[in-house]
C-alpha positions as CSV (number, residue, x, y, z in Angstrom):
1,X,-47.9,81.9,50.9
2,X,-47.8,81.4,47.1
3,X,-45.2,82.6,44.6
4,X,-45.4,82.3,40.8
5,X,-43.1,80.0,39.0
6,X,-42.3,81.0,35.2
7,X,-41.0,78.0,33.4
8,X,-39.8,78.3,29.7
9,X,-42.0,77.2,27.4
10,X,-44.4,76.2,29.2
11,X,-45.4,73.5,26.5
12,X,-42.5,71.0,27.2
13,X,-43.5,70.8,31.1
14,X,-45.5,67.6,30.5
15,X,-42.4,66.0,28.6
16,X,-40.2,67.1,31.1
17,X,-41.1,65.2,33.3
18,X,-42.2,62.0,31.6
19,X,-38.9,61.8,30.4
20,X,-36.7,62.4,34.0
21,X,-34.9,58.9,33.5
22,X,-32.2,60.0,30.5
23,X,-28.5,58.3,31.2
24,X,-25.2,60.3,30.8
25,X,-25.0,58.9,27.9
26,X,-28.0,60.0,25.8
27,X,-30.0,57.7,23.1
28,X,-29.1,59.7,19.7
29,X,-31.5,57.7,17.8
30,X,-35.2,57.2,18.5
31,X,-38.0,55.1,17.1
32,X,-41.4,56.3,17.2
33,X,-44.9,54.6,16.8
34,X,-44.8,55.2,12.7
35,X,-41.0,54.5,12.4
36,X,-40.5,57.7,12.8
37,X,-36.2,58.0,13.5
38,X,-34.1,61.4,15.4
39,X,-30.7,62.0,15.7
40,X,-28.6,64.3,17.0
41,X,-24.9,64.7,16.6
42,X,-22.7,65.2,18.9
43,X,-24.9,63.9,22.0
44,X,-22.5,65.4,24.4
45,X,-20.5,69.0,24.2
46,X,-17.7,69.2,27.1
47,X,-16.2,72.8,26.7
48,X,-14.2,74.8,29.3
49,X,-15.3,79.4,29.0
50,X,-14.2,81.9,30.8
51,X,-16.4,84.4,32.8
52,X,-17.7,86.4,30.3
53,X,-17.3,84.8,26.9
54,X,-18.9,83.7,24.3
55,X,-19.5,80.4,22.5
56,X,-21.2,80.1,18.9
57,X,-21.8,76.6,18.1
58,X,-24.8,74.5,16.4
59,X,-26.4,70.8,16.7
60,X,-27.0,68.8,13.7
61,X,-30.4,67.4,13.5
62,X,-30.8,63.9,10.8
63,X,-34.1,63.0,9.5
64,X,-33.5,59.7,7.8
65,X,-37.0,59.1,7.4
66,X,-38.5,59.1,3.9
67,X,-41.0,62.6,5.0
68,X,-40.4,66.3,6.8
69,X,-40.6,66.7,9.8
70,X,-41.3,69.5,12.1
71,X,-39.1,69.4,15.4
72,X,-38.6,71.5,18.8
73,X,-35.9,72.4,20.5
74,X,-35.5,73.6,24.2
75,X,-33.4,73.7,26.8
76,X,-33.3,72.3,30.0
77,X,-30.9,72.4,32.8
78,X,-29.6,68.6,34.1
79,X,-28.9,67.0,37.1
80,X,-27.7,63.8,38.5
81,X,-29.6,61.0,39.6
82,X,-29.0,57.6,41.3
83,X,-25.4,55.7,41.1
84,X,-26.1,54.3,37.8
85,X,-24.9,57.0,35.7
86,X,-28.6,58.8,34.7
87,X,-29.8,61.9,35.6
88,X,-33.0,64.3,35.7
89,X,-34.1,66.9,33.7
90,X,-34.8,70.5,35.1
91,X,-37.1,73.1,33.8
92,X,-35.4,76.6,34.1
93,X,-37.0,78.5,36.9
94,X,-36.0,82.4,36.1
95,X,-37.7,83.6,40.1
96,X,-35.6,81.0,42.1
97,X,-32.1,80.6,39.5
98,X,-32.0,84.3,39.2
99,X,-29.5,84.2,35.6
100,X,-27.3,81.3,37.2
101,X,-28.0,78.2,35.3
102,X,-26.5,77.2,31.8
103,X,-29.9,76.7,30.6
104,X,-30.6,80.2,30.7
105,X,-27.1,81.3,29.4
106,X,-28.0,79.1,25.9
107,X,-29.6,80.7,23.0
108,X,-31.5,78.8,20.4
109,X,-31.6,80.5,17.1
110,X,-35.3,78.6,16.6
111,X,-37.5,76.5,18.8
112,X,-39.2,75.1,15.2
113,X,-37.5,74.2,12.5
114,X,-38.4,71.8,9.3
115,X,-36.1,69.1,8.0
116,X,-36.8,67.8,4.7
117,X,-37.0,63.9,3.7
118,X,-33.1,62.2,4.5
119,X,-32.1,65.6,4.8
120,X,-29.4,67.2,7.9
121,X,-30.1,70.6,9.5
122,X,-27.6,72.2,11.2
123,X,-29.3,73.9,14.5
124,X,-27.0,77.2,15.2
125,X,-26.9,78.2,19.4
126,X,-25.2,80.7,21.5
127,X,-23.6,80.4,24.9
128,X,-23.1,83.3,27.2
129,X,-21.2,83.1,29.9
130,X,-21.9,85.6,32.6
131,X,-19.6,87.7,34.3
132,X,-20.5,86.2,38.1
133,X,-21.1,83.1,36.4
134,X,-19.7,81.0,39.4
135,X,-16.3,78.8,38.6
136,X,-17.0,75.2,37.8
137,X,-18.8,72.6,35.8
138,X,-22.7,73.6,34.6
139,X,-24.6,71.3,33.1
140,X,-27.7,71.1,30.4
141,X,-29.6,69.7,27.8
142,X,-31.3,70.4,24.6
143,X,-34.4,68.4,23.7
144,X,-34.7,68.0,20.3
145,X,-38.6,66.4,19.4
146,X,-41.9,66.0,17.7
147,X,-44.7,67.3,19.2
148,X,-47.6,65.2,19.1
149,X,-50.4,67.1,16.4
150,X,-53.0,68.9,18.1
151,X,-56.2,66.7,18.1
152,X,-60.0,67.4,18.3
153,X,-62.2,67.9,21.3
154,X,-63.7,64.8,21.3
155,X,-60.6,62.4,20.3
156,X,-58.5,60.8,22.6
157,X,-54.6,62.0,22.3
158,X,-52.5,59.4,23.1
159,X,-49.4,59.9,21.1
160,X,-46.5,61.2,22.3
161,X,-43.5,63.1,21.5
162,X,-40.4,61.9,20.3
163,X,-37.3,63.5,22.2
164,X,-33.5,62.9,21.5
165,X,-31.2,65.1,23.8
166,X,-27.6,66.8,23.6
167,X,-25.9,67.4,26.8
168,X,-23.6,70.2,27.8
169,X,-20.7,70.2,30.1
170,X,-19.6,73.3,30.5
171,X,-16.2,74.0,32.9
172,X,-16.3,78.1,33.9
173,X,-12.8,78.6,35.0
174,X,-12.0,80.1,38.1
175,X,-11.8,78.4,41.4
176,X,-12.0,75.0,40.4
177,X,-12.1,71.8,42.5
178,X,-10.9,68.9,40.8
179,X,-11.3,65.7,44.0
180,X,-12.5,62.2,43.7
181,X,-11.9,59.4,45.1
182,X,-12.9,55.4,44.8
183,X,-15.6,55.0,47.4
184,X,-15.6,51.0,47.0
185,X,-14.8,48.6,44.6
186,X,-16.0,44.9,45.2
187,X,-17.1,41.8,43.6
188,X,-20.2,40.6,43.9
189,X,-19.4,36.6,45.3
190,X,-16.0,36.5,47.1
191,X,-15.8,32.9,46.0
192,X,-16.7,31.5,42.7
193,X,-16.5,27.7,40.8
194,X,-15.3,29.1,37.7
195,X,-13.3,32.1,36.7
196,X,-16.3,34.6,36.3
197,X,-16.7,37.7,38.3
198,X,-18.9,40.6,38.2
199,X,-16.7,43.8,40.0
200,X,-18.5,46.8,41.3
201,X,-16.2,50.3,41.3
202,X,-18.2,53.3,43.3
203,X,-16.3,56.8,42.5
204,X,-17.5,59.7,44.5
205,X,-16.6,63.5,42.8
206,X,-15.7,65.6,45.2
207,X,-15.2,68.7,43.4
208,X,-17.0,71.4,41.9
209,X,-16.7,70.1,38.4
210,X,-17.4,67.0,36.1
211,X,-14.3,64.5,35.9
212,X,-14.0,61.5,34.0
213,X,-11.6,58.9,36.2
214,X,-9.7,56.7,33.3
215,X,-7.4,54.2,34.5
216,X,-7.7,50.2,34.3
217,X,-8.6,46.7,36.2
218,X,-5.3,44.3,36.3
219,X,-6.2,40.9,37.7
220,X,-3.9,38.9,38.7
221,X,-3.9,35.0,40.1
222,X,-2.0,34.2,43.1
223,X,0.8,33.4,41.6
224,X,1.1,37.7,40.8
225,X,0.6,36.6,36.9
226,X,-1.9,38.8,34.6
227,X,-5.4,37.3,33.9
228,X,-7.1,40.0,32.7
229,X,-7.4,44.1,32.4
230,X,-10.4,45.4,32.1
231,X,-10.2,49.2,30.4
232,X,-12.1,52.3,32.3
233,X,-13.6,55.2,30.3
234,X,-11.0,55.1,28.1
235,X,-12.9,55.3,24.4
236,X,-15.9,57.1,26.4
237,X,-17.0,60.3,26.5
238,X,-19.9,59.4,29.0
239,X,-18.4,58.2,31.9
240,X,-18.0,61.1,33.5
241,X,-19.3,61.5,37.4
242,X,-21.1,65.1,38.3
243,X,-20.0,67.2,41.1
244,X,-21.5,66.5,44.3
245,X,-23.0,62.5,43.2
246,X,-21.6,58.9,43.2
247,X,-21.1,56.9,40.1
248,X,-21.3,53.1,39.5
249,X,-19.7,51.0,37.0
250,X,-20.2,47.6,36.6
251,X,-17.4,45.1,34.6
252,X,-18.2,41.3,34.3
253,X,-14.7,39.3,33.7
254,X,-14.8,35.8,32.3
255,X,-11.3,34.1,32.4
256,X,-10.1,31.2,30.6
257,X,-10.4,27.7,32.6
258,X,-7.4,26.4,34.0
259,X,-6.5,23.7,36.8
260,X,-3.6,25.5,37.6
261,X,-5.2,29.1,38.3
262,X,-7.7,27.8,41.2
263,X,-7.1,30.0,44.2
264,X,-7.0,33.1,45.7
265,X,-7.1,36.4,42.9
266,X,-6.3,40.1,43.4
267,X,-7.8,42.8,41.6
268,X,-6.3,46.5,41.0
269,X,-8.2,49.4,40.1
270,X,-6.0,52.3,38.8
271,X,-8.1,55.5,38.1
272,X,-6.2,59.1,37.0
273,X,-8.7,62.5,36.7
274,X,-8.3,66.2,36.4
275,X,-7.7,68.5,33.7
276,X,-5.5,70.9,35.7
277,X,-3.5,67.9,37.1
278,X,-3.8,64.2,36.8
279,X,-5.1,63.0,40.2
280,X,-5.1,59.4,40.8
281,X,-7.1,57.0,43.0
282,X,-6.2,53.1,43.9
283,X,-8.0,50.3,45.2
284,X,-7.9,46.7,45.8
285,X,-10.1,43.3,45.9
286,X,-9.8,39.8,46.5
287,X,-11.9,37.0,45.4
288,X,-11.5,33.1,45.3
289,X,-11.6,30.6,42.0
290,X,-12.4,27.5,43.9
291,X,-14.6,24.5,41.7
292,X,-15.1,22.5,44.4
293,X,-15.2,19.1,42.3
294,X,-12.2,20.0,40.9
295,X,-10.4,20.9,44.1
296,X,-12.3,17.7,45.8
297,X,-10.6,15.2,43.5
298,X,-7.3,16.7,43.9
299,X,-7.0,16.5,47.3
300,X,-8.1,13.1,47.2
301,X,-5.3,12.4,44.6
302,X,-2.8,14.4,47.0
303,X,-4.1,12.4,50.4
304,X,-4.2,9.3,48.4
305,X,-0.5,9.6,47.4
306,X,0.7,10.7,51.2
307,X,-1.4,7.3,52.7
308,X,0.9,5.6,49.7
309,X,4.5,6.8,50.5
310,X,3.5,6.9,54.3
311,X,3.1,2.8,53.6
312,X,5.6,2.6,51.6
313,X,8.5,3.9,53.7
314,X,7.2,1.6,56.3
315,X,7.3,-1.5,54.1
316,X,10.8,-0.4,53.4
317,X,11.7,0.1,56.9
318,X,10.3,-3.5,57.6
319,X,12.6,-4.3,54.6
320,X,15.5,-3.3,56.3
321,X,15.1,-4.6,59.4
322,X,14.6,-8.2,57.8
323,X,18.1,-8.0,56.0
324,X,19.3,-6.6,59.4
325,X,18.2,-9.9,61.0
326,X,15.7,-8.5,63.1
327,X,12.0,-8.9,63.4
328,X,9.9,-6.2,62.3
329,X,7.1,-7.9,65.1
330,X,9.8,-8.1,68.2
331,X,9.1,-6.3,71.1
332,X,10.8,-2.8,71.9
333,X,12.7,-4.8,75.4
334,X,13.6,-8.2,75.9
335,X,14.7,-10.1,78.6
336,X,17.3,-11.8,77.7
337,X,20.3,-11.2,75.3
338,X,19.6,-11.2,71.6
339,X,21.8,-12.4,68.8
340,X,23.2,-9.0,67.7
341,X,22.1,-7.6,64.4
342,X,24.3,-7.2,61.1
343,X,24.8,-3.5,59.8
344,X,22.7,-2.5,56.6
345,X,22.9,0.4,54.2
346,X,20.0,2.7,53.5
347,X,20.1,1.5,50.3
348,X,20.3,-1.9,51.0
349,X,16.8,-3.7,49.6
350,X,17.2,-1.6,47.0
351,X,20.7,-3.3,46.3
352,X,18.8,-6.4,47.1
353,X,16.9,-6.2,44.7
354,X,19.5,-5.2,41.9
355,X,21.4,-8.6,43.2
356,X,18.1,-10.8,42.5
357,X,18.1,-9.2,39.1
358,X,21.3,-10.1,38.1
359,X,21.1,-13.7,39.3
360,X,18.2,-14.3,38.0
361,X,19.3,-13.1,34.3
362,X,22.9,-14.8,34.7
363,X,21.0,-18.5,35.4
364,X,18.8,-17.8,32.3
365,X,19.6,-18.7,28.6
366,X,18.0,-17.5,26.1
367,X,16.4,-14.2,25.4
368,X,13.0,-15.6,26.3
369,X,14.4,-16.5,29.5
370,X,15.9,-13.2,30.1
371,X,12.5,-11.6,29.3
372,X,10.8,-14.2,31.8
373,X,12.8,-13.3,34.7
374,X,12.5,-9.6,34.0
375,X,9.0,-10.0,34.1
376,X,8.9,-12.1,37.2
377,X,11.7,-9.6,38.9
378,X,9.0,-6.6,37.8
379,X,6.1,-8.5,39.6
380,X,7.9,-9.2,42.3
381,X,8.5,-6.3,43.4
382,X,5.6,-4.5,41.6
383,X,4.9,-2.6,44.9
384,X,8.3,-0.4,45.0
385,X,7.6,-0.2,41.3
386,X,4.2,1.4,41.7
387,X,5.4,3.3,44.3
388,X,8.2,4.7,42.0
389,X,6.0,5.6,39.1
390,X,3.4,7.6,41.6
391,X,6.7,9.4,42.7
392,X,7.3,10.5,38.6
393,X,3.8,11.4,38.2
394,X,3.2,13.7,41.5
395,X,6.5,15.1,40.4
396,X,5.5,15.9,36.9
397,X,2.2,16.9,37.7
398,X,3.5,19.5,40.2
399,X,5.8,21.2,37.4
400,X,3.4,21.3,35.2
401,X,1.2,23.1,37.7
402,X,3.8,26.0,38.7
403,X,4.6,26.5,34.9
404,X,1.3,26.7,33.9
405,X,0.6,28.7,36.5
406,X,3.0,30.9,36.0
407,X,2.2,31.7,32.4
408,X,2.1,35.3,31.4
409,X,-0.9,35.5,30.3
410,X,-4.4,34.4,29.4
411,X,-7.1,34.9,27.0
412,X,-10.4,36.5,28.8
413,X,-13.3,38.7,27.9
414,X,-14.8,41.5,29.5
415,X,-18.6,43.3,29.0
416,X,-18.6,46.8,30.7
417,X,-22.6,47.6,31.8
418,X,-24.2,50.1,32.3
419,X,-24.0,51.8,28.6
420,X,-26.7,52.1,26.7
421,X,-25.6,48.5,25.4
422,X,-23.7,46.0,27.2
423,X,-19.9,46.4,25.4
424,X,-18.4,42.7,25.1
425,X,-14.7,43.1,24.9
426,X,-12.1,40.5,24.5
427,X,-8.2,40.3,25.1
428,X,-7.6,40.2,21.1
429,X,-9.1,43.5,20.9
430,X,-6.9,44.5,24.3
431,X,-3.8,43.3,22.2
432,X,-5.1,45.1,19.1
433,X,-5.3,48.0,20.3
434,X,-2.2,48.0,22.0
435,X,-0.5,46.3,18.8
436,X,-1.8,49.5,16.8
437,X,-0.8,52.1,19.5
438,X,3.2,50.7,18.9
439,X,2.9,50.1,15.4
440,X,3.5,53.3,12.6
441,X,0.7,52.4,10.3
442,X,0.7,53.4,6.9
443,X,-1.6,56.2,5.2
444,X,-1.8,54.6,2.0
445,X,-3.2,51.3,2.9
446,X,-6.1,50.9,0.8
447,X,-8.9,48.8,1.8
448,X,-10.0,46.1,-0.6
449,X,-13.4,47.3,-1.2
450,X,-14.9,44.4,-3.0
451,X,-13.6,41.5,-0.4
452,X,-16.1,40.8,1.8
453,X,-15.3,41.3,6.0
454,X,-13.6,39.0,7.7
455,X,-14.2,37.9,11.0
456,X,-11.1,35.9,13.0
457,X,-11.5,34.0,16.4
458,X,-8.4,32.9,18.6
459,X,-9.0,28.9,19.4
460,X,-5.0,28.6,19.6
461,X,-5.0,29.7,23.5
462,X,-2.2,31.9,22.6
463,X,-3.3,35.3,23.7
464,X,-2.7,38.2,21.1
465,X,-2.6,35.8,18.4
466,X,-5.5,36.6,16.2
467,X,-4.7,40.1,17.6
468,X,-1.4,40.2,15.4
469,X,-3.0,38.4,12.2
470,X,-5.4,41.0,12.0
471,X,-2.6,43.4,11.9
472,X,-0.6,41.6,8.9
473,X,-4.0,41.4,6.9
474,X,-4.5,44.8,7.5
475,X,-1.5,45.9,6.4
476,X,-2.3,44.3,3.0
477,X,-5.6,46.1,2.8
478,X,-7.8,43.1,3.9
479,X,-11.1,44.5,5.5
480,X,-11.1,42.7,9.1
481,X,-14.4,43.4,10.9
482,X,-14.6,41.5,14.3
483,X,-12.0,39.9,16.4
484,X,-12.5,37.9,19.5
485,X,-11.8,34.4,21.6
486,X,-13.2,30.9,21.7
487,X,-12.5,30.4,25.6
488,X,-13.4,27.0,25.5
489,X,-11.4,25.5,22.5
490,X,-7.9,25.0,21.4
491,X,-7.1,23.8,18.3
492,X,-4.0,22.9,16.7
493,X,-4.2,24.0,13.3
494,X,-5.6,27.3,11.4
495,X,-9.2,27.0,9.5
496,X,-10.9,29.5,7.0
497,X,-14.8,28.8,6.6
498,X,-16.3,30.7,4.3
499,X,-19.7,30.6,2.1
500,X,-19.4,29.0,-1.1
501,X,-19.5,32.1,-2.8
502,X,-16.8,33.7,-1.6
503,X,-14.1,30.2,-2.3
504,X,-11.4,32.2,-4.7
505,X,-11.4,34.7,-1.6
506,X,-10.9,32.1,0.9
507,X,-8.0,30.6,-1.5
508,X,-6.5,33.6,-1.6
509,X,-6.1,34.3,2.1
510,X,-4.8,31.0,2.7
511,X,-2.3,31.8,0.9
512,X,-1.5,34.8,3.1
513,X,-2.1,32.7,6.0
514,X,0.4,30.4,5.8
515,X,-0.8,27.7,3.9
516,X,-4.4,27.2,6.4
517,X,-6.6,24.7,6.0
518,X,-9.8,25.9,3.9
519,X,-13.7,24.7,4.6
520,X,-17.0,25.8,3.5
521,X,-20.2,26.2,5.3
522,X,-21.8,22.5,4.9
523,X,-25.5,24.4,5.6
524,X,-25.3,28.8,5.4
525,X,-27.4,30.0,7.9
526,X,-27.1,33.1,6.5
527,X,-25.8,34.8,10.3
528,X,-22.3,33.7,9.5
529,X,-19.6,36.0,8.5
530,X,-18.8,35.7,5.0
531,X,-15.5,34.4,6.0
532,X,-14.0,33.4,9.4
533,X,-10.5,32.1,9.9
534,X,-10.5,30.3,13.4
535,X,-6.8,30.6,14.4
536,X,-4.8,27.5,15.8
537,X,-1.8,27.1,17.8
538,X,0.6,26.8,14.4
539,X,0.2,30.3,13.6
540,X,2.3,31.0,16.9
541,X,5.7,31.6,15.5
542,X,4.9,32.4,11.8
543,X,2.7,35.5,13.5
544,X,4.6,36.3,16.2
């Protein structure tokens, strides 16, 4: 049995599907053969109708190319595909979808228009929401492309159409079923040599409609302090996981090195969803910082200095027994009566030795003597010396473990994947953007349009740092335009490189800058910033 399938404009069916791979998160530029560039704007529409109604709306099509062009429109219904965020594109199918799908509810005022040379047309379109349109989330797109020009006969066409897409969400009130959950959430390696891991979160929708689960990673050493916090859909539109599918995102977190964060660390996700009431959804990992050189010579430091006390208590011991008058070689029974031993102290070698130390300096004359028998009372007993000394050092290096170790935080950075470029994100950003949600900032800070961006990098170790020099600048109209970490540096003091052209510039924010230190590039690259201040550890309390 056969049945006849009517498919809307027929002429896109080869397109469609060639082009089945798009992400949620749609290219809005494209490059063709010629140079040819697209774009759309917005890429995604996420709108909430009633059964019934009626949405009037357009799509702006940019031609930055120096020529017309001729583009197509159409729409297509979309679906989900795969973990990773993409999804398929779905001819409408009027026998089998009977008026159901969003792609037959959207009206394009034209399916050809012309846009002049660097010129924007504004597309208008029509939503109609039908009465039984069943409660929910619907979801389309609109292909926006140049059609390939019709060729002779005889000529091989091998050209082929650039496509740029908008995609709708649409949310039909009603019965709506807002459920999701985190499916699992792992790292790839459970233990690692340096504080580098790659985290996999799996959220599974539920529901009937699209959510977008926002929320946040907290890591945390095993000591319960912060190393890091990696942000989840929380600047994105196109994070958002269809009804009925699994979505995947992927967060690489490099931490700053530290002796004193080895171990065992515990991860946190925290994700909240729903627009008719904030759902939220935990989970858990652990994973293990172990660099197993590093760990190897500390343990043989550690044993080393055990086997060392463990001798030298028994060389004491011995000690005592001698000043007790007993042999440290006699047997535990004996036949016959022994002379009976004198009672000593705990402290008594110890007082020993303070009593050959002050004989020895009251028979000497002379401050050369007196230096002579200190020295020869020091080698004497250079053993309970030594032993002495490894006691301060095992001591000291223990505090300075638990306090760095306790430290409140760390400088890290984070890429999220899976976008349509990996995002590199670091922890001066994290604290920027937290700085600038607590801070009131002014509306008439103007932006000093003739000095050229600045770019600042934390070396100081100090998280937040740079972070809060990029809001002082700021706020005195300087034009900041990247912030990030050096995690393998610490410096002391604060340095502005710049190009030679730009030195009154550089001058001039040392001065705002407390006085830093000022260098220019010994051989431009040209790649460089025009000016970057590399911030050092004396910044810490004129910033903060």
């Amino acid at each position: 049995m056969t049945s006849k399938i009517q498919i809307k404009n027929s002429s896109w069916i080869f397109v469609l599907f060639i082009v089945i791979g798009v992400t949620l998160f749609p290219c809005a530029a494209v490059k063709g053969q010629e140079a040819l560039s697209l774009t759309v704007s917005p890429t995604l529409y996420d709108m909430t109708a009633n059964p019934g109604q009626e949405i009037q709306t357009m799509v702006r099509i940019i031609n930055p190319n120096p020529y017309e062009i001729t583009v197509y429109a159409d729409v297509v219904n979309f679906a989900p595909q795969g973990e990773a965020g993409q999804g398929k594109f779905v001819p409408i199918m009027n026998e089998e979808s009977k008026g159901q799908t969003i792609a037959e509810w959207i009206k394009v005022q034209s399916d050809q228009v012309t846009i002049l040379a660097e010129k924007t047309m504004e597309l208008p379109f029509t939503i109609n929401v039908p009465e039984n349109a069943a409660p929910g989330g619907h979801f389309a797109a609109l292909l926006i492309g140049t059609k390939p020009p019709r060729e002779e006969a005889d000529v091989s066409q091998v050209t082929t159409a650039q496509i740029v897409t908008s995609l709708f969400f649409l949310r039909v009130t009603g019965e709506v079923i807002e459920q999701g959950d985190i499916r699992s959430f792992t790292t790839t390696e459970t233990f690692l040599e340096k504080p580098e891991a790659t985290f996999e979160l799996r959220f599974e929708n539920k529901g009937n409609v699209h959510i977008l689960p926002q929320g946040e990673i907290k890591i945390l050493n095993m000591w319960g302090q912060e190393r890091g916090m990696i942000p989840i859909n929380q600047s994105t539109m196109f994070g958002n996981v269809l009804p009925g599918s699994i979505r995947q995102y992927s967060f690489t977190w490099t931490g700053k090195w530290s002796l004193a964060d080895i171990g065992r660390y515990q991860a946190i996700a925290t994700l909240a969803y729903g627009q008719e009431g904030r759902q939220f959804a935990t989970s858990e990992t652990n994973f293990w910082v172990i660099p197993w050189k590093a760990v190897g010579g500390v343990l043989l430091l550690i044993v080393s200095f055990f086997l060392l006390i463990t001798w030298a208590i028994k060389a004491y011991i011995r000690k005592m027994l001698v000043l007790a008058g007993l042999s440290p070689n006699m047997p535990t029974t004996t036949p016959t009566a022994v002379k009976r031993s004198k009672k000593v102290s705990m402290v008594a070698p110890i007082e020993e030795g303070i009593l050959d130390l002050r004989t020895s300096l009251r028979d000497s004359r002379g401050w050369y003597e007196n230096v002579s028998a200190t020295i020869s009372f020091a080698v004497r007993y250079r053993i309970f010396f030594m032993v002495v000394v490894a006691i301060i050092l095992f001591i000291a290096a223990l505090i300075w473990y638990v306090l760095s170790a306790l430290v409140s935080g760390r400088q890290y950075e984070v890429v999220i994947e899976g976008l349509a470029n990996d995002v590199t994100l670091s922890s001066e950003q994290v604290h920027y953007e937290d700085l600038r949600a607590r801070t009131q900032v002014s509306s008439e800070i103007s932006i000093r349009e003739n000095f050229p961006p600045i770019e600042i990098v934390n070396q100081s170790g100090v998280p937040g740092l740079a972070a809060a020099l990029r809001m002082t600048l700021e706020a005195e109209g300087y034009p900041v335009a990247t912030l990030s970490n050096d995690l393998n540096r610490v410096e002391a003091n604060t340095v502005i490189v710049y190009a030679p052209q730009y030195d009154k510039e550089a001058l001039e924010l040392s001065s705002k800058v407390y006085g830093a230190l000022t260098s220019a590039y010994t051989d431009p690259s040209g790649t460089q910033a025009p000016i970057i201040i590399y911030v050092g550890r004396d910044l810490e309390n004129a910033v903060q």
